[in-house]
N, C-alpha and C positions, 0 to 999 in steps of 0.2 A: 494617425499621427502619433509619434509619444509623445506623451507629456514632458512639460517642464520636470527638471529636479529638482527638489528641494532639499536643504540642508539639515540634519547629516545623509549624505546618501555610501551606502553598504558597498562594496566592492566586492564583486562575486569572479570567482573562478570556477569554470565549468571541468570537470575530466570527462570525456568521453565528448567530443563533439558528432558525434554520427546522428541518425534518425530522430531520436529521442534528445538529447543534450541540444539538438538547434531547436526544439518543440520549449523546452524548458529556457531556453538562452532568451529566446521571442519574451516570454513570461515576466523575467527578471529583468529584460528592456523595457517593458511596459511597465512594469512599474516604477511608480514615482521617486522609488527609496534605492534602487539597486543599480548599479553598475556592473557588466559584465567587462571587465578589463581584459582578462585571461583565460585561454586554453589550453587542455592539454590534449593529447591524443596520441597514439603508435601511430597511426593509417596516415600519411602523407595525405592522401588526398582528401582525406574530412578536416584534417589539418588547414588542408590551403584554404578550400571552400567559406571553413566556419570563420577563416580572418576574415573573408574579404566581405561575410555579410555582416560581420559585427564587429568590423575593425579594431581590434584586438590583437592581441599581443600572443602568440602559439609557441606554446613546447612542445616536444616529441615523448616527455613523461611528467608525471604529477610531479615526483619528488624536486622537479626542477622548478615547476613551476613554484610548488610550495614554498623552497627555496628563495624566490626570486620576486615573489612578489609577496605584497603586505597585502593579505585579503581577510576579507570580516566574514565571506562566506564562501565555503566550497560546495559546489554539487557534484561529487560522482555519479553520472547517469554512465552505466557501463552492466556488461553480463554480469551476469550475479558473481562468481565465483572470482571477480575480483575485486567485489563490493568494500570484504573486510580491511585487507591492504590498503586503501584508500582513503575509507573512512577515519581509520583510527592516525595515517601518517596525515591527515587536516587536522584530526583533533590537536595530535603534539607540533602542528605547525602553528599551534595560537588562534585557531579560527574564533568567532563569537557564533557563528551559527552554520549547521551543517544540512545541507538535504540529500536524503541515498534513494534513487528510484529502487524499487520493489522486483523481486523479494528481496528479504534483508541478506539472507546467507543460509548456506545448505547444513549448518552444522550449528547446532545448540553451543559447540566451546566458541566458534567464532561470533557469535551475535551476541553471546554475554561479554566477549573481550569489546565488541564495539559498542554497546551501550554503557558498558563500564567506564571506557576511556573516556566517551564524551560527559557523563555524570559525574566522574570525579573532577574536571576541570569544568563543569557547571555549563556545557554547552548543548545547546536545544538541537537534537538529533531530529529532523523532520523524518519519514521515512513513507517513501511509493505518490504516486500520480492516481488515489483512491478515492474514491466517492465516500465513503465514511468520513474523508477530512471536509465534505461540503458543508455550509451551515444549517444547509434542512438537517441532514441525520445527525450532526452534531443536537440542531433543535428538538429531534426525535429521543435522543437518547434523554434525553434532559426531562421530555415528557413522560419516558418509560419508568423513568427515576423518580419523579415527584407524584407520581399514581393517578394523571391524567386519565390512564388505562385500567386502574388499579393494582395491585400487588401480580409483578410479574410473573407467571405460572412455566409458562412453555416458550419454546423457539424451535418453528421448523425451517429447518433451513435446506434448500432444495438445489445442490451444488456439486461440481467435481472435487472441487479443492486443488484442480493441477497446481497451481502457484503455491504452496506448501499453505494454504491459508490464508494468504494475504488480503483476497475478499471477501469472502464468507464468514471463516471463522475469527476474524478478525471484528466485523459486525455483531459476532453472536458473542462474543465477549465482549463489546463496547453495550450493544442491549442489554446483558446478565448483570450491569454494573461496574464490569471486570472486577468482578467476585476472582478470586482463585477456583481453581479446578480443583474438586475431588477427586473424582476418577472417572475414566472415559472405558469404553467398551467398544471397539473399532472393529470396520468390515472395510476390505479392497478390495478392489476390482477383478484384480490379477493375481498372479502369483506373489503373495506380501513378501517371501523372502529374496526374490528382485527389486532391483534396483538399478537404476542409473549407474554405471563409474565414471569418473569425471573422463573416461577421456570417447565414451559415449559411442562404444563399438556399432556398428550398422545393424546388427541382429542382436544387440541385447536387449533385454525384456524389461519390463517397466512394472509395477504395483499398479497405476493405473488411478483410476478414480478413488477416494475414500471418504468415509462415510462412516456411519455410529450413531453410540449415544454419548451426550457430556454432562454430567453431573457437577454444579455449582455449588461450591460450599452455600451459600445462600440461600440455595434451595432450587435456583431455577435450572429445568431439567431443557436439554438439548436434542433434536434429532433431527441427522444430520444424513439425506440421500440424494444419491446423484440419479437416483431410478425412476424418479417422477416426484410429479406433475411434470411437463415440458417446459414450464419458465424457469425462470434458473433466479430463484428471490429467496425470498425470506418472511416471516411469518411470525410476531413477535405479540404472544396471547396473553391478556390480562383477566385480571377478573371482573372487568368494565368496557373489557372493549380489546381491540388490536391494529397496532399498525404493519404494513405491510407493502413489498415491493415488490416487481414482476421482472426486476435486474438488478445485479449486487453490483453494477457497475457503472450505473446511470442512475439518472434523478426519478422521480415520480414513485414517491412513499406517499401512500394513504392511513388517513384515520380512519377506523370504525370505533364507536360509541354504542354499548347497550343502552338498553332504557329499562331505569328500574324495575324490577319484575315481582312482578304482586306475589310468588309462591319460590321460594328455592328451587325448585322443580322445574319451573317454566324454563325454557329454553328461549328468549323472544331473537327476532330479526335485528344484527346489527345495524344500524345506521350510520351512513357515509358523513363526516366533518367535512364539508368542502373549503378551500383558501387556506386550509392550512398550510401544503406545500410545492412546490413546480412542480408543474406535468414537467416528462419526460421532454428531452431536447434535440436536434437533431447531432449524430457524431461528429460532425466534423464542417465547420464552417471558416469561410475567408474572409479578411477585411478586405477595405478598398484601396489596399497598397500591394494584396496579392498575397499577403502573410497568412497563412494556417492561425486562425484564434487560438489562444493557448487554451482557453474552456474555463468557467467557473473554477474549479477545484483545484486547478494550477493554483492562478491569480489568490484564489482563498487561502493558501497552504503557505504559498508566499508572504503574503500581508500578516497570514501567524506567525511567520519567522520574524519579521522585522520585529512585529511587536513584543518577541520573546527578548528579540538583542535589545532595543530598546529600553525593554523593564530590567534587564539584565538577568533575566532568570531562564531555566533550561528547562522549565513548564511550558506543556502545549494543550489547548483544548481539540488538537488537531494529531491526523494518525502519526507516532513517530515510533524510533527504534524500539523501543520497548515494546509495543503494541505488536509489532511483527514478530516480534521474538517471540514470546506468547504465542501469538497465534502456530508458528513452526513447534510449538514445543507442542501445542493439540496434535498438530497433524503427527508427529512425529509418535507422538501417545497412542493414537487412534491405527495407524499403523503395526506400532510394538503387540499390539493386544492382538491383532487380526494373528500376526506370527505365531501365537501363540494360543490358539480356537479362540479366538476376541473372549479370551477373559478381562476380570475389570484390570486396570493399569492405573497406578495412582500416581498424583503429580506433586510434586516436582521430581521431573525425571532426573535418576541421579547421575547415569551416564553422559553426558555431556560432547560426548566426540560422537554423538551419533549423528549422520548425515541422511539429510533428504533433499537429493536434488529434484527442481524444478524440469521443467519441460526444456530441453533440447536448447532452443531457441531465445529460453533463456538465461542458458546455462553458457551457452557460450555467444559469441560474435555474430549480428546474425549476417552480417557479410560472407562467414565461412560456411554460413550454414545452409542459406540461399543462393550464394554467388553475386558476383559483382556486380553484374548489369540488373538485379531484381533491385538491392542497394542503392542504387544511383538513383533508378526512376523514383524511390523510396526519397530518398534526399530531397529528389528534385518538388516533391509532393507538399513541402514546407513552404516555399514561396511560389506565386505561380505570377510570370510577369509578361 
């Protein structure tokens, strides 16, 4: 059932209502503070769909919508690459708070224009549907900071990085501190001077996986492979101990604790902290109306936005625009060095038009990219009645 509203409650406008934007629509009905009034969409038929399960008001484009309706919050959930445009026409439409499913943007000048826009007019840019915005790893980061662990040393992080960052290197910069970056030393997979072009011909070539090392002005050093172990986590070493996860994408972070060691020397067995944080969940569960749960990290990412509008302030302890930027700008680093025998690559990179498109499918539409009838059964996957 939803709950009751309580007063004030937020008035959300969704772009993109397809797969993802009814996932996140479900999120913003459930909770107590939000109101989905508005959609936008091109696709006629996610158009009809998304009125008729959230009786709502449908445009055929944002800017109409933006227009037309007084909203406190927009979510563009749409392919990346039309992330920017949307982003920053909610910021000048007056929004109080913004959320942009992940990645941010393929290009370093577009995600500085879209966290700019929304910084200068003081509005909280949420940014991706990421397990680093839950509050174990936010509780995690907090313990790697206060030296639960001791004085952070290392981060192995055991990842493709296809999404330009968005889960991995996005973690190892929230575990580093988010220290800035010295300089990175980068390996791909592939041919580094391939790439994607947006219009994603059938036999172009890809860079592929990427990997390296990242050096933290702070000191804490990174390394970064997609070539093993087989779990795909993260591994964040102290000089007391380490926490650590077997998915950058899901819950179930553990602690390990040394036990004082009578010689510098001595190497002893770390020891497991139990209760500190949730085991690992199952992907995907329904309530008893038939609705797809929207999952912790939605719901949590949500309730930081309120509480951003709220306070009125455009601080998040939760992942947003900036954070992703960053993290494209590692990958983007980690790459540039490969092109050139991975020498070191120092940041802040100055070129700023450079582009790194994500995977295919989320680069563009994924209706265009699977077909229709894949789409639909996809839609139909949100409510089951």
């Amino acid at each position: 059932m939803i709950p009751p509203k309580k007063h004030p409650v937020y008035r959300v406008g969704i772009i993109g209502g397809g797969r993802q934007g009814t996932h996140h629509a479900r999120g913003f009905q459930l909770n107590p503070r939000t109101e989905v009034v508005a959609v936008a969409d091109t696709d006629p038929e996610n158009l009809k769909l998304f009125c008729e399960r959230f009786k709502c008001r449908g445009y055929s484009t944002y800017d109409e919508m933006l227009a037309k309706e007084t909203l406190d919050i927009s979510a563009p959930v749409l392919p990346v690459k039309a992330n920017p445009g949307a982003v920053i026409a909610s910021a000048r439409a007056g929004v109080k708070g913004i959320f942009c499913e992940k990645p941010l943007a393929a290009t370093l000048k577009d995600a500085d224009a879209m966290v700019e826009e929304c910084r200068k007019r003081g509005i909280p840019l949420a940014a991706g549907l990421v397990i680093s915005s839950h509050l174990d790893y936010r509780k995690a980061y907090r313990m790697a900071a206060d030296g639960t662990i001791g004085r952070v040393l290392r981060i192995n992080l055991y990842e493709q990085n296809h999404q330009v960052g968005t889960h991995g290197l996005n973690l190892v910069r929230k575990f580093a501190g988010k220290s800035e970056v010295d300089y990175v030393i980068g390996i791909v997979e592939n041919d580094p001077h391939s790439d994607y072009e947006e219009a994603y011909e059938k036999d172009a070539s890809w860079y592929g996986s990427i990997g390296g090392y990242i050096k933290f002005k702070n000191g804490v050093e990174c390394f970064s492979s997609w070539t093993g172990p087989k779990w795909r986590g993260i591994e964040v070493i102290g000089e007391k101990g380490m926490i650590y996860n077997w998915n950058n994408t899901s819950l179930g972070l553990r602690l390990l604790k040394t036990p004082e060691a009578k010689d510098r020397g001595d190497h002893p067995e770390m020891v497991e902290v139990a209760g500190v944080f949730k085991p690992r969940t199952p992907e995907h569960e329904w309530d008893e109306e038939g609705w797809r749960l929207p999952g912790e990290p939605v719901v949590e990412t949500f309730d930081a936005l309120v509480e951003a509008i709220d306070k009125r302030t455009a601080d998040l302890d939760i992942t947003t625009g900036d954070d992703l930027r960053h993290a494209l700008e590692i990958a983007v680093a980690l790459r540039e060095s490969a092109r050139h025998g991975s020498v070191p690559v120092k940041l802040p990179i100055a070129d700023r038009s450079q582009a790194m498109y994500p995977e295919k499918w989320r680069w563009h539409y994924k209706k265009d990219v699977y077909g229709a009838e894949w789409y639909r059964e996809q839609m139909q996957t949100h409510i089951r009645k």
